[in-house]
N, C-alpha and C positions, 0 to 999 in steps of 0.2 A: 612051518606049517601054520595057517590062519585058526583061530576058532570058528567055527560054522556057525552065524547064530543068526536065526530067521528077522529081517523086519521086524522093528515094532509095530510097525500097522497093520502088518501082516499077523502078527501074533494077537494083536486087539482084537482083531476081526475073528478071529477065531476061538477065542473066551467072548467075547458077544454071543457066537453059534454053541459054542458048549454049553453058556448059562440059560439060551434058550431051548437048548435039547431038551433042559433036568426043569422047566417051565418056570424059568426066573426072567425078570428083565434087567438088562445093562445098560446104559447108557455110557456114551463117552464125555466128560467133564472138564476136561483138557486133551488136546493135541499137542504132543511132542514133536519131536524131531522125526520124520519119517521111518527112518533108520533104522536109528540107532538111542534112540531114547530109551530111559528106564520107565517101567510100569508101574503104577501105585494100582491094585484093587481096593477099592472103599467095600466091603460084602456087610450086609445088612437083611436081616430074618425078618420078616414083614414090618418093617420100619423100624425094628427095633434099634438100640444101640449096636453102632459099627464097627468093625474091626479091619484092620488095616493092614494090605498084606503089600509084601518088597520081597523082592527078590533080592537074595544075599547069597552069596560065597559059603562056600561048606569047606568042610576039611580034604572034603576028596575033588575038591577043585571045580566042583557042580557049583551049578547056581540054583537054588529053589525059590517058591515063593514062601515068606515066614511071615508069622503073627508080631508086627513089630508094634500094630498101638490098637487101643480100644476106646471108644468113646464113651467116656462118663457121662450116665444119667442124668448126673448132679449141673452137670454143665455140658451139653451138646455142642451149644457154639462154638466149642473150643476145638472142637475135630474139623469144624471146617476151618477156623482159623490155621490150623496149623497144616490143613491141605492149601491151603492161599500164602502162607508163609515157604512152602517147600517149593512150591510153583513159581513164587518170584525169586528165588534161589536157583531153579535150575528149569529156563523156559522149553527145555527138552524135554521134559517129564510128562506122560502118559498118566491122565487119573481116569480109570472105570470106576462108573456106580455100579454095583449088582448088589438086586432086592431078589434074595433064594429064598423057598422054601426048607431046601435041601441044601444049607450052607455046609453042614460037614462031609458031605458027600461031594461036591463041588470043590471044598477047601484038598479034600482026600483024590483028587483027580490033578488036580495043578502040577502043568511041570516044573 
């Protein structure tokens, strides 16, 4: 038996339409693999420092999306360095910007 698992642009397309449901904008930052790409969300509270969410593997075999980096203050450039370091590492990879109001209510929705 396959795992069922929707298009990535499919799935893009539709956290674009969620974050503009909850009145945030998204933009796409990179283009993946049509497919079968992984997604990176960069989410960001009216410009503030961002946090970076990936889907990972759980113990029950799910995939979610988690909290895997946060952008320092101290040094912003470095969040985007390391979005331009992951992307030339793997040119499959999906990067969304979303600027929430409502980032914990948005982060508490993600499948």
């Amino acid at each position: 038996m396959s795992d069922a698992r929707l298009p990535a642009h499919l799935e893009v397309a539709g956290l674009i339409r969620l974050v503009e449901s909850l009145g945030g904008f998204a933009t796409v930052l990179a283009k993946g693999e049509r497919d079968g790409g992984t997604i990176l969300i960069a989410i960001m509270c009216r410009g503030g420092p961002a946090q970076l969410y990936e889907r990972m593997p759980g113990l029950d075999g799910s995939r979610s999306f988690v909290a895997t980096k946060s952008q320092d203050s101290e040094n912003p450039a470095e969040f985007s360095e390391y979005l331009d370091r992951r992307r030339r590492q793997d040119p499959d990879l999906w990067i969304l910007e979303v600027d929430i109001d409502a980032a914990e209510r948005f982060t508490a929705i993600l499948p």
